[in-house]
N, C-alpha and C positions, 0 to 999 in steps of 0.2 A: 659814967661813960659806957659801960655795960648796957643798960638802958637804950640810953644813946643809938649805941651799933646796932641791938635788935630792932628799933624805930628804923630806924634807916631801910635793914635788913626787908623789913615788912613792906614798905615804902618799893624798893625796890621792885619785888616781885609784883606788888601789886599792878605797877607799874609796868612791869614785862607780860603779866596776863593780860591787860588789857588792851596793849600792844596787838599781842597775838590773836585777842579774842575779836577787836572791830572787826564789823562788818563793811569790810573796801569794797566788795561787789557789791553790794547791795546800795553803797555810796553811788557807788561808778551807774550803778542802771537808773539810780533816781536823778544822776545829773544827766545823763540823757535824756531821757524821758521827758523832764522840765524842757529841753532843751530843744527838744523835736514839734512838742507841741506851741510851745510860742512860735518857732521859727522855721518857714519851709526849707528844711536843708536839714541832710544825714549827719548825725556824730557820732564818731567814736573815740573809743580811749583807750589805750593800752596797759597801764596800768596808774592801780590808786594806791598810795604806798602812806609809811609813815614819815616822818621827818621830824628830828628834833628838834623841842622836847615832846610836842602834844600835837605837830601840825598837820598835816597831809600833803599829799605832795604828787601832782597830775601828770603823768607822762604821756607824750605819742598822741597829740590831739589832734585829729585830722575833723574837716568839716565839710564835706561834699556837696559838689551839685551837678547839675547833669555835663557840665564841659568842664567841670578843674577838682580835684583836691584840695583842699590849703591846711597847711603844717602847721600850726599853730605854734607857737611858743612855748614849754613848762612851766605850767601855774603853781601855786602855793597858796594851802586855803590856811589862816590862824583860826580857828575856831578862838570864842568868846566865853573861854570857862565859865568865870562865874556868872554869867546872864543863865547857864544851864542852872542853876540852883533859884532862879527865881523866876522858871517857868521862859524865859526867851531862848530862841535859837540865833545866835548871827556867828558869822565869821569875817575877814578880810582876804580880799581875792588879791592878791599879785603876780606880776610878771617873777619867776625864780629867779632872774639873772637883774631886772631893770626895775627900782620900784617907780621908775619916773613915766613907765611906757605901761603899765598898767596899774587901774589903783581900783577895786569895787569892795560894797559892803553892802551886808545880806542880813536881814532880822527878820525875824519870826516870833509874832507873840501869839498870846489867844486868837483876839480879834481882829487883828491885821498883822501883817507884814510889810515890808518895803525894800529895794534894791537900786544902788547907784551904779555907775559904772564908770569910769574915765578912761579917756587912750589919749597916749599922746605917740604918735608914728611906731605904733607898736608894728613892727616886721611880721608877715606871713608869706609861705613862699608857697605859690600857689603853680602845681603842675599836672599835667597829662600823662604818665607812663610813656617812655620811650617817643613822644610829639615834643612836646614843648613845655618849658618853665619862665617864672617871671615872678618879681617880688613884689607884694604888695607891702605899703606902709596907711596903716586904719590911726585915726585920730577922732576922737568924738567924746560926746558923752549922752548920759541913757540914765530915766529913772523910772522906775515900776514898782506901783503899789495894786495892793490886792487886800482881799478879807477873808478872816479865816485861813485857809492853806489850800484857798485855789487858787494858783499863785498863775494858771491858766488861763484865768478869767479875768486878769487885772489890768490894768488901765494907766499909760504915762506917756513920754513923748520922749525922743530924742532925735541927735543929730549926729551923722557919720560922712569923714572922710577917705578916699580911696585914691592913691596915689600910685599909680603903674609903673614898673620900673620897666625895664628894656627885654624882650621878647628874646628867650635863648631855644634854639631849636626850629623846630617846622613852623616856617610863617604860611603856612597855605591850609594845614589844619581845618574841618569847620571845624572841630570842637572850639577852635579859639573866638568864633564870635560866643559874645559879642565883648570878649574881653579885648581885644585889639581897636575897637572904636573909641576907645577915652583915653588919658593922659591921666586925667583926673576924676572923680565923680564924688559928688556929694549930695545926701540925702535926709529929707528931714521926716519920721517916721512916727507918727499918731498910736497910741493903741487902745482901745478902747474894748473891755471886757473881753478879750483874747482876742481881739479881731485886728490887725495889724494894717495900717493903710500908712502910702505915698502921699504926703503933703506935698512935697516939694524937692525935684532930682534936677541939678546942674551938670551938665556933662560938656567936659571942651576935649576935644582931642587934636590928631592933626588935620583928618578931614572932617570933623563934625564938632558942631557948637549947640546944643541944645537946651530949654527948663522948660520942665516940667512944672504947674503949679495947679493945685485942684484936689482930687479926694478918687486914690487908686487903690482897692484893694486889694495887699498881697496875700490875705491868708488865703484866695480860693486860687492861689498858683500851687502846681502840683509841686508835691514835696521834691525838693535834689534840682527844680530847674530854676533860671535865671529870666528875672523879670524881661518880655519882650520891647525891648528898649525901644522899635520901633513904631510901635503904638502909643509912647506917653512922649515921647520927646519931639518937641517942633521944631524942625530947624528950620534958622532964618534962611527965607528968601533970597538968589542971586541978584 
């Protein structure tokens, strides 16, 4: 039993240094950074903390563009222990509170990697300072593969829902276009060696009904703004 308790003992501490000793900033700037380069739009993060027993735990996720904020939800990464003993890195991304509204999975080997992603009306609440708020519900799914650990360079496809909820605050705002033209919007997104393109954007709102279908490239939109809706979208004729 003796034994026993100093095992434990050992076990413990080791356990509380490694706690203390991760590198959370250094997590926190590498999810950035992955984050900024796939996608034109600012992130940041408030804090990257621990969560028992081994997990991590994302707080204060905002994702900018040049007319909204959006608040993101509190993620939960599981890292994939023992893959770290035979050379892999993955973990599992979830919503902290819903595992039904977010589900992704992340690995890392030598020669490739891969990343899934699912939404199912995951809430963001997307506002202006002192103008105006509105809640978005995101529904989709996303997959990306790459080689090696240019995970910038990599190549998938996915599709995203974008569901507007009711406009609280200044309806007169420009910042709010061009969020105030849809109701809905859904987009189907190609990527190809980090180069990000528009397949395919449906947009209905109350006064505009639009699709887009063809090959629009988002990565040369300046990083923080929103796609000029009125360049891709045809609307039907009176």
């Amino acid at each position: 039993m003796p034994i026993f308790g100093y095992l434990l003992f050992s076990i413990s501490l080791f356990y509380l240094f490694f706690i203390w000793q991760f590198p959370y900033e250094r997590v926190k700037r590498n999810i950035i950074q992955g984050f900024e380069d796939t996608f034109p739009f600012h992130l940041s993060i408030g804090r990257v903390g621990p969560s028992f027993p081994a997990n991590l735990f994302i707080e204060d996720i905002k994702v900018q563009s040049a007319s909204a904020s959006f608040q993101i939800p509190d993620l939960s990464i599981h890292p994939n222990l023992p893959g770290f003993f035979f050379g892999k890195t993955g973990f599992v991304l979830r919503d902290s509170k819903s595992l039904q509204r977010l589900q992704g999975e992340f690995q890392q080997e030598k020669i490739q990697g891969r990343m899934k992603i699912r939404l199912d009306r995951l809430e963001v609440k997307a506002f202006s300072p002192k103008e105006y708020s509105f809640l978005i519900k995101l529904s989709g799914e996303a997959t990306l593969k790459w080689t090696g650990e240019e995970m910038e360079k990599g190549s998938g496809q996915g599709w995203v829902l974008l569901e507007r909820g009711e406009i609280i605050g200044s309806q007169d705002s420009q910042l709010l276009f061009p969020w105030f033209l849809f109701d809905t919007l859904r987009a189907e997104i190609q990527l190809q060696e980090g180069a990000s393109r528009l397949k395919r954007l449906e947009v209905s709102g109350k006064d505009l009904k639009g699709t887009f279908q063809g090959d629009f490239l988002l990565s040369g939109i300046e990083k923080g703004s929103f796609p000029d809706l009125g360049f891709i979208i045809q609307t039907p004729r009176k």
